[in-house]
N, C-alpha and C positions, 0 to 999 in steps of 0.2 A: 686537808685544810680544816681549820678548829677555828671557832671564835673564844672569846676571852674577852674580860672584861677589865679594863685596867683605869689606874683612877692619875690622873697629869695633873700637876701641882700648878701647874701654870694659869690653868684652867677653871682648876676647881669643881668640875663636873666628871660623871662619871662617862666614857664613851667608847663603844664596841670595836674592836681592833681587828681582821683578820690577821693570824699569823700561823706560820708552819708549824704542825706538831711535833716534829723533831726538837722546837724552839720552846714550843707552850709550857715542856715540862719542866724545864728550869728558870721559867722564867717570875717574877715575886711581883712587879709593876713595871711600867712605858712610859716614861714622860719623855723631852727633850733636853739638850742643851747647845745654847748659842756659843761658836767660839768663831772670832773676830768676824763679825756679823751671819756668820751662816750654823742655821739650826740641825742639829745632827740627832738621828734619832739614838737613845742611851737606852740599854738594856739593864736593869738592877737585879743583879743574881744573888738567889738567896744567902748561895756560899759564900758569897762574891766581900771582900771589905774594901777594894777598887771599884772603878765606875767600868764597866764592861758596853763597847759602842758597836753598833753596826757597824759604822761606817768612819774609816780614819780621819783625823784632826785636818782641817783646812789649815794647809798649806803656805805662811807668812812668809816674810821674807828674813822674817829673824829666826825661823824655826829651821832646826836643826834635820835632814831625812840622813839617818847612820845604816849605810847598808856598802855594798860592790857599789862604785863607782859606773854610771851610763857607760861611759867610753870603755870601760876594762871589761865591762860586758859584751860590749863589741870586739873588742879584742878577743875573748874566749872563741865567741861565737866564729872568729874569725878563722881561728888554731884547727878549730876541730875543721870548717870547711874544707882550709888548703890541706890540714892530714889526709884529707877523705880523698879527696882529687889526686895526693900525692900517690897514696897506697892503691889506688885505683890504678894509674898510669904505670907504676912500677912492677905490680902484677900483671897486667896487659902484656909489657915489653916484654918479661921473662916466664910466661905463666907455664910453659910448657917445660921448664926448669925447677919450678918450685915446688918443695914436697908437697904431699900429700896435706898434712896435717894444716901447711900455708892454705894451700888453696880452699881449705874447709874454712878456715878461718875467717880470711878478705870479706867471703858474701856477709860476715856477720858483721864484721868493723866497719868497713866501709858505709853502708847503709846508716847504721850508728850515728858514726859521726856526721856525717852528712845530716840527718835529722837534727841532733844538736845546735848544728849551724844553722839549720832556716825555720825550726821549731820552736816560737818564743814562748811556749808555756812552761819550760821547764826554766827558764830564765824573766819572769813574773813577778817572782815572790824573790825578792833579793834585798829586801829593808830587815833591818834587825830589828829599830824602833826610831820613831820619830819624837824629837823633843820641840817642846817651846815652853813659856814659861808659867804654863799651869801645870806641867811635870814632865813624862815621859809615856808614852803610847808604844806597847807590844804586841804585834800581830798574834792568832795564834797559831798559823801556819809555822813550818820550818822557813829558814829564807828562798831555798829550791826546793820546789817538788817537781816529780817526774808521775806522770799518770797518764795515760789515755782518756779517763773521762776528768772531765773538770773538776776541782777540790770543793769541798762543805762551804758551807758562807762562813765570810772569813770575819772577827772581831777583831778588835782593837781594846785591849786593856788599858787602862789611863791609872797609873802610878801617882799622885800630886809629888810635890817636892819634899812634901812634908815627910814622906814615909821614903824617902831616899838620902842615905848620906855617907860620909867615909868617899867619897868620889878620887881617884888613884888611878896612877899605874901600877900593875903587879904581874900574876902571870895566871895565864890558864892550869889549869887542874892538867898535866900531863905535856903541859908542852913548855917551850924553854925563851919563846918571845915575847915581848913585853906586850901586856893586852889593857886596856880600859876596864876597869870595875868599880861594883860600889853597890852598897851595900842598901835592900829594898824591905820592906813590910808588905807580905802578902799573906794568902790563905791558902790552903792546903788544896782546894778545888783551882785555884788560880795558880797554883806551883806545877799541877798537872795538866793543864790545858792551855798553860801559854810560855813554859821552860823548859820541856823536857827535854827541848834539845839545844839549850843554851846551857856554854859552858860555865864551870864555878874558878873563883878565884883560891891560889892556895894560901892565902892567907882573912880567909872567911872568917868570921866572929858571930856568933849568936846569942850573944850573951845580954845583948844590948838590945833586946826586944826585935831584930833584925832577924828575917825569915831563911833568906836569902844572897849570897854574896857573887851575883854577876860578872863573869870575865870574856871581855870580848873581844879577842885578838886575830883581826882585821888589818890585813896591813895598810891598807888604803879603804877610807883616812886614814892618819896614823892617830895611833892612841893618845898623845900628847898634842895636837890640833886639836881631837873631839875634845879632850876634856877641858880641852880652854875655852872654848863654844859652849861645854855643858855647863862651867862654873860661871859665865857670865848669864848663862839663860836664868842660874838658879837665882844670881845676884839681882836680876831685876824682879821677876817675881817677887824676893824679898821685901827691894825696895816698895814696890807697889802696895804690899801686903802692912 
């Protein structure tokens, strides 16, 4: 643990912060910011031309959470249990029939999946990004991870509206269903620590000062719901602006 000194505009004074060294070295100043009334602490990264957050965007009733559906995560969770239980019973009744190679097998799958099923951390991270209408917020997690020890402290990048546009249907980079894209301004520290593992759209443009052209083909939602939710979140913003 390191101290640091960082200077909050809110404030106007200057005041001593503990924070993790892992964090201290990238970090430029700490102030706050309030969204719909609750204060979130805001990271400013030197690289950063986003506002990069500890802690994700409170939760409105107009804001948008794009990620696996609750219920279909239950569902998942549900497939792999009754496999487990299935291949479990079916090896039991015939085990003294089943090659070799089966039987080496079962202790590995079964256990597997079973874990999957009543293991909620591998099913934790399942938001692609949250929107409302001061812009878009992206974890820098993948949406699943699989670990034994617990993941890094997770941030939240916040995109404004302004540096997002082209908003569409089109298709991911290598696949053939219709996905939600649209086209971002970011930095080159911020393309590597919060996309590497989002996919691109094939009909990307950077020509237009745009870093970045996002495809996110999710069947549920479907891509034509999100973007009716996203173009309305942008249009109030607008309005408001």
């Amino acid at each position: 643990m390191v101290v640091k000194q960082f200077f909050t505009w809110q404030t106007l004074f200057t005041t001593t912060i503990p924070i993790p060294s892992a964090i201290e070295a990238r970090v430029q100043r700490r102030d706050f910011v309030v969204v719909h009334g609750v204060r979130h602490d805001t990271i400013l990264n030197i690289h950063s031309m986003n506002r990069i957050h500890l802690l994700p965007p409170a939760i409105s009733r107009s804001a948008l959470v794009y990620g696996t559906p609750l219920w279909l995560v239950g569902v998942f969770r549900g497939v792999f249990g009754f496999a487990a239980l299935l291949v479990m019973l079916l090896s039991l009744k015939d085990w003294t029939v089943l090659p070799l190679p089966v039987q080496l097998l079962v202790p590995i799958l079964t256990p597997s999946m079973l874990a999957l099923s009543v293991w909620s951390r591998p099913w934790n991270r399942t938001v692609s990004f949250i929107a409302n209408e001061s812009g878009l917020f992206f974890p820098t997690n993948s949406p699943i991870q699989l670990g034994l020890t617990p993941p890094a402290q997770e941030h939240w990048l916040q995109v404004p509206w302004s540096r997002i546009d082209n908003l569409r249907i089109s298709r991911e980079v290598g696949e053939d269903f219709p996905a939600l894209a649209f086209d971002i301004q970011i930095s080159d520290a911020e393309r590597t620590e919060f996309f590497t593992h989002v996919g691109q759209a094939v009909d990307g443009d950077s020509q237009h000062g745009y870093d970045l052209s996002l495809a996110f083909s999710h069947a549920l939602p479907t891509p034509k719901s999100t973007l009716k939710k996203l173009l309305l979140l942008r249009g109030r913003q607008e309005t408001c602006s």
